[in-house]
N, C-alpha and C positions, 0 to 999 in steps of 0.2 A: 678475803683475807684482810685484817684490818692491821695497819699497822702504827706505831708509834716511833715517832723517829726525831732521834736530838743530835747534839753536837756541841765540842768542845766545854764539858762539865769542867775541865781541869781539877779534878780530884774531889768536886763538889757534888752533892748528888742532894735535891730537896728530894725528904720523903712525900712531898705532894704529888710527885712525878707517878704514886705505885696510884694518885686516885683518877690522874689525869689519863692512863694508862691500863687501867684497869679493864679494860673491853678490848682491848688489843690481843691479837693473836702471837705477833711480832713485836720485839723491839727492835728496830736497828739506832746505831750510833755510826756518825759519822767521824768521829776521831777527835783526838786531845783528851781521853780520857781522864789521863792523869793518876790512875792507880788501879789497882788491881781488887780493889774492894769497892770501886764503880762496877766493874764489869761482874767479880762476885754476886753486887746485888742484885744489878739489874739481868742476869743470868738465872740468879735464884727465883727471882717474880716469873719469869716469861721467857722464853724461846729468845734466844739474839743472835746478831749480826751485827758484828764489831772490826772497826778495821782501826788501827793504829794512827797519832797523831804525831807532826814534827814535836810536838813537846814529851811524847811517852816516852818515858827510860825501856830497858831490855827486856825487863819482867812481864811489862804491858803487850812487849812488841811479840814474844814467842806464846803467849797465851793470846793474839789477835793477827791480824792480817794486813799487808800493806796496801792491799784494794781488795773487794769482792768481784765476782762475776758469776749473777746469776737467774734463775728463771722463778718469779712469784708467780702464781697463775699462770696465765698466757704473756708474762710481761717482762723481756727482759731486762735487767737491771745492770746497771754498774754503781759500785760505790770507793772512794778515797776520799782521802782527808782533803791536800790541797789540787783545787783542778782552776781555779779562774773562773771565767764566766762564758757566758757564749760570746761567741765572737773574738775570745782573750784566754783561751786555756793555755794550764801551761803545758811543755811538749809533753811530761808523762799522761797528764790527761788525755792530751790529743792520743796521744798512739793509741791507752788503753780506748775511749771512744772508737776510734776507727778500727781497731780488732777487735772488739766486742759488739760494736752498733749497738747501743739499748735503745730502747724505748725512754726505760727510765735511767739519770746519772743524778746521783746524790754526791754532793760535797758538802765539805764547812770549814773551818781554818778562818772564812772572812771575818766571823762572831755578823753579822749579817744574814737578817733571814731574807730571804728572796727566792720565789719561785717563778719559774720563766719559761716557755718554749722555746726550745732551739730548733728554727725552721732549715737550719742547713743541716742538722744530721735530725730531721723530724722526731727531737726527743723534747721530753717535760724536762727540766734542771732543776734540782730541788737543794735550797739551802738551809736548815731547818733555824739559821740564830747559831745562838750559844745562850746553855742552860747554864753554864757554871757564873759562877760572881768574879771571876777575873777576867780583865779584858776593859776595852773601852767602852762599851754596848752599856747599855741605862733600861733597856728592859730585858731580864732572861726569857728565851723561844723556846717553840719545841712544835712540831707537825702530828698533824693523825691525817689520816686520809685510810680510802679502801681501793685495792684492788681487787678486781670480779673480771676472770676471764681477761680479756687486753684492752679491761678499760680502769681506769684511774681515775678517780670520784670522795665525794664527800669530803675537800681538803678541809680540815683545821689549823687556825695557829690558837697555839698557847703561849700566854702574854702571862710573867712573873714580876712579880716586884724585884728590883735585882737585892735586894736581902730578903732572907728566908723568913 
């Protein structure tokens, strides 16, 4: 399963994303959508998995989700918008982490991309950036990586100009 995975568009969505994308099985977003015609698109391209941002209005929130919890492959996953970091989550992350145990937790809210291990609950943390142009970030991100069975492989970053 190959997936593509961003965060925090804020209502921005480059159409490079469908070329950068295009071999993906999965979209997931990590939150801050920003409107409802982000998630139309990126819906209409590919299969998603969207979970809602502190900045989405109501429309965003009842057509998305306030975390994910679920199984890719053999891999379980968790996903919300704001979680912290390892070592620094905050408590909704924590609980969800410690009731779900993933393998894999995906957040974003920082506009920071970083990808990490976390050795105390032996999960991958994935941050993909922030793809939109608002924000204080100076290059837009975005992830591909593939899961096969319960392993996690071939990460990418995608590096944007932050104007389109």
């Amino acid at each position: 399963m190959k997936i593509g995975l961003l965060s925090d568009t804020h209502g921005f969505l480059d159409e490079r994303i469908y070329h950068h994308f295009k071999d993906v099985d999965e979209i997931w977003h990590a939150g801050d959508i920003g409107s409802l015609e982000v998630v139309d698109k990126l819906s209409a391209f590919k299969p998603t998995r969207i979970v809602y941002g502190n900045i989405d209005d109501g429309s965003v929130r009842r057509e998305t989700a306030e975390y994910l919890s679920f199984t890719c492959e053999q891999v379980d996953v968790l996903m919300i918008h704001i979680a912290g970091k390892p070592g620094k989550y905050v408590k909704r992350a924590h609980e969800l982490i410690e009731e779900h145990k993933p393998k894999l937790f995906i957040c974003g809210h920082s506009h920071i991309l970083l990808v990490r291990k976390d050795p105390h609950y032996d999960m991958l943390w994935m941050n993909p950036g922030a793809y939109g142009i608002k924000g204080f970030h100076q290059v837009r991100t975005a992830l591909r990586f593939q899961i096969k069975g319960d392993q996690i492989s071939d990460l990418e970053v995608i590096e944007m100009k932050m104007r389109a």
